[in-house]
N, C-alpha and C positions, 0 to 999 in steps of 0.2 A: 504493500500500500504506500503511495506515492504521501512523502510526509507533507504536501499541499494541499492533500483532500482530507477529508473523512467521511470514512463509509459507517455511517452510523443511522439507525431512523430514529434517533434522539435528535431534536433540533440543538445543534452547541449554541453558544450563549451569545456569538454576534447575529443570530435571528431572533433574540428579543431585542423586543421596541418598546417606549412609553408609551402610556394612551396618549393621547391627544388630546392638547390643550391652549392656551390664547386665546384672546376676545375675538379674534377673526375668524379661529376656528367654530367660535362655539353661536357667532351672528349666523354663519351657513348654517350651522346646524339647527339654530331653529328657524332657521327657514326651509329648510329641506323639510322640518317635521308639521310645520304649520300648513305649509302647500300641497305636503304630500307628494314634494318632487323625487324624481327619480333617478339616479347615479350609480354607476358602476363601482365608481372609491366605496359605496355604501355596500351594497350588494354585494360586492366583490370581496369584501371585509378587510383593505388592502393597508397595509402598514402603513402609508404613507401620504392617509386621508387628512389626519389633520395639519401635517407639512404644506400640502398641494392646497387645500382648503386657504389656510392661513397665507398662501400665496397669490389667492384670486386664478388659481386653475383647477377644472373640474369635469369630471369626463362620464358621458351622455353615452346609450346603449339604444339604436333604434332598430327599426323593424324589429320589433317583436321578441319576444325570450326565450325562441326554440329555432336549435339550427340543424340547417340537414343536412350537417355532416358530425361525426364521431371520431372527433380528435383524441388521443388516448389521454392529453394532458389537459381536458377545458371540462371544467365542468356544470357549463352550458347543457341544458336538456336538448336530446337528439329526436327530431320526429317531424311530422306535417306541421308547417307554421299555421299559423291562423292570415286570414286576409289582408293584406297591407291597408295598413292605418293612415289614410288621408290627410288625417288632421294630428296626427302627430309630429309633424314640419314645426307646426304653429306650436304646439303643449314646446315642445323641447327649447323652442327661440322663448319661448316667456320663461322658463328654467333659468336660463342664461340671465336674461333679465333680472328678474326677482331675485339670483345670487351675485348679479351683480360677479358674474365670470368676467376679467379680464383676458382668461385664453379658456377656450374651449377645444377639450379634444370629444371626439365624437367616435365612435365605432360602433358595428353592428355585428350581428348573426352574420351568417353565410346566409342565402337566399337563393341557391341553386334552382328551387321548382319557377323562379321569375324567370321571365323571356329576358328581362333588363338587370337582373340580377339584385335588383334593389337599387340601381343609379338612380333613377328619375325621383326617388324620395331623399335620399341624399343629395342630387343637385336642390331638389326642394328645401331643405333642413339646415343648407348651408345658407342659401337666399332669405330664410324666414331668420336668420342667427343677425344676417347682415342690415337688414332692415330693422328692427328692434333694436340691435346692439352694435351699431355702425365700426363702434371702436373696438368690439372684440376682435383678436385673431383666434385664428381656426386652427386647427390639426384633425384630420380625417385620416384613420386607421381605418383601414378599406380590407375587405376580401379579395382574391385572384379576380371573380367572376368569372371563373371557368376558364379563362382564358379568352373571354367574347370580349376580343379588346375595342369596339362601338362603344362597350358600356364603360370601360376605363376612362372613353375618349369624353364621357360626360363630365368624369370627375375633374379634369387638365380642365376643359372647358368652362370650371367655376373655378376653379383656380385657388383652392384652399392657402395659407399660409405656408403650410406643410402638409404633404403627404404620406403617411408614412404604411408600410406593407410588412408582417413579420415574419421570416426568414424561422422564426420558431426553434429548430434546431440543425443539426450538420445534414448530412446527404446523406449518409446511412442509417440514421433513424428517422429519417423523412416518411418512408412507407408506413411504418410501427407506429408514429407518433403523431402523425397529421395525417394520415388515412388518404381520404383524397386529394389532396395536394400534392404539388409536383414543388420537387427543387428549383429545378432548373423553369420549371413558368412564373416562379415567386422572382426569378431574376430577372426574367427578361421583363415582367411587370414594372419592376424598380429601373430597371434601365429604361423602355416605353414611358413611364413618368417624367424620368430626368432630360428624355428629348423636347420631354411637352413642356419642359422649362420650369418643372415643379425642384423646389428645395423637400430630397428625399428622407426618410430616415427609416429603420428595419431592426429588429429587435431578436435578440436569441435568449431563452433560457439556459441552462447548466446543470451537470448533476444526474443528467438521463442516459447517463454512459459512454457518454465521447469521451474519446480523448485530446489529448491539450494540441498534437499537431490538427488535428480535425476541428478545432474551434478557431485556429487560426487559418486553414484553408478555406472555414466560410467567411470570415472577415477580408481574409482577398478576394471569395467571387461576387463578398458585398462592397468593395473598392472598385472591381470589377466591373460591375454593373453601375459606377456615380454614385451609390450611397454617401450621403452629406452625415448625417448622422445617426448612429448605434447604442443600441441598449443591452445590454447586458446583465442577468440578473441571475438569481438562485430558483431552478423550480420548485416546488412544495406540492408535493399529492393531495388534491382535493378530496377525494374519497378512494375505500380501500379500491374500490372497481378501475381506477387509472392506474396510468404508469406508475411503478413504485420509481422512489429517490434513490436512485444509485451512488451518490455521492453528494457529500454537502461538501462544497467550494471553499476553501478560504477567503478572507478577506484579501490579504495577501496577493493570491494568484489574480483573484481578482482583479487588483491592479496592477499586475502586469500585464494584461489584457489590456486595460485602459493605454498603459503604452505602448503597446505594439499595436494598438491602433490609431493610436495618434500618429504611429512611425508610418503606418500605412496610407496615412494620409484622410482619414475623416476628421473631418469640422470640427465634429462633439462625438464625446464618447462617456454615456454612463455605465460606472459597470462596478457593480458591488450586491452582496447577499440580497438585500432590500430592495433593490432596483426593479423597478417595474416598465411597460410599454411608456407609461404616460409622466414618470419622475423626471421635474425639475422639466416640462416640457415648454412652461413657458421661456425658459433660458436657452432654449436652443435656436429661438427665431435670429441670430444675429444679423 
């Protein structure tokens, strides 16, 4: 056992976090609980709600809370969505409103049984963001869409702040762990972004059995492909039915990661235990 990791299913003690606290944290909070708004940071139960909170960044889940696909690592309900929500554009831009987001990330299910993959509600969702909240910036955490790139070409076409697509893990636990997803279509997506003149960014978890040349061969074919900025973080088993954790990551390696990708040439790189898609994402608009 490599003295960088530990293969334990004890979380070690740089995976506790403080709850979360601050007057900024705690104005979202009751206004999340008063409106009955809706949040992924919540939902998601993410370490790093009342940081992002207290920073005026806050990250929105649309179409719907059932995806049709069965990633080993999400623990997303897998099954028939329900009918795409019309007016969910509009609930999510008064979200923003009402918490007073100064950046909003956004992400959704997959939506594979759509002809448009779910684009034309996300171009929606960003237009209903920008008209209510002029001065927020975006980040749109987007799906492949099968690879129907029309429907990518709607996302380039609104033109979020950021775009970003997650690369999830290496090439060979790509099948295992993201089921329908392709590696190699997760790339050429990020690079079709980066032609359309989007500032990119792609995110990997850690822990699910790669190894350390294999975390650094996806971070060059996300060089590769124009990625601007990387996320880097620890995965944790949602329930016994997903991937078990093969390894908990040090801090340490972690940040050498951070700088062999900064050697490699991306913009921003976050990369530590706690690190999530949406950490610290207002700070990457530079």
């Amino acid at each position: 056992m490599s003295s960088e990791t530990i293969t334990k299913t004890k979380k070690p003690k740089w995976l506790k976090v403080k709850l979360p606290t601050g007057e900024d944290y705690k104005k979202v909070r009751n206004l999340v609980s008063e409106h009955k708004l809706h949040t992924i940071c919540e939902s998601g139960n993410c370490p790093n709600m009342g940081e992002c909170w207290g920073a005026g960044t806050a990250t929105f889940m649309i179409l719907g809370n059932v995806c049709t696909r069965s990633c080993g690592f999400c623990a997303v309900a897998t099954g028939k969505p329900e009918e795409v929500d019309v007016f969910e554009p509009g609930r999510v831009a008064n979200s923003v409103k009402l918490m007073n987001v100064k950046h909003a990330v956004i992400t959704s299910v997959d939506r594979d049984d759509l002809q448009d993959g779910g684009s034309e509600i996300w171009v929606s969702t960003v237009k209903a963001i920008r008209r209510q909240s002029p001065k927020t910036t975006l980040e749109t955490l987007i799906p492949d869409f099968a690879g129907k790139w029309e429907n990518l070409q709607n996302i380039i076409d609104v033109a979020p702040e950021i775009v970003s697509h997650n690369i999830e893990t290496v090439r060979r636990l790509t099948k295992t762990i993201r089921v329908q997803a392709k590696y190699n279509r997760s790339l050429e997506l990020l690079l079709r972004l980066k032609k359309g003149g989007m500032k990119t960014k792609s995110g990997l978890m850690l822990g699910l059995g790669e190894t350390h040349d294999e975390v650094l061969e996806t971070l060059e074919d996300l060089r590769q492909a124009k990625v601007d900025i990387v996320t880097i973080g620890q995965y944790l088993q949602p329930t016994p039915k997903h991937a078990p954790v093969e390894e908990f990551i040090t801090p340490e390696l972690f940040s050498s990661y951070k700088e062999s990708g900064l050697k490699m040439g991306f913009r921003y790189v976050e990369s530590g235990p706690l690190v999530r898609s949406s950490y610290h994402a207002e700070k990457h608009l530079f």
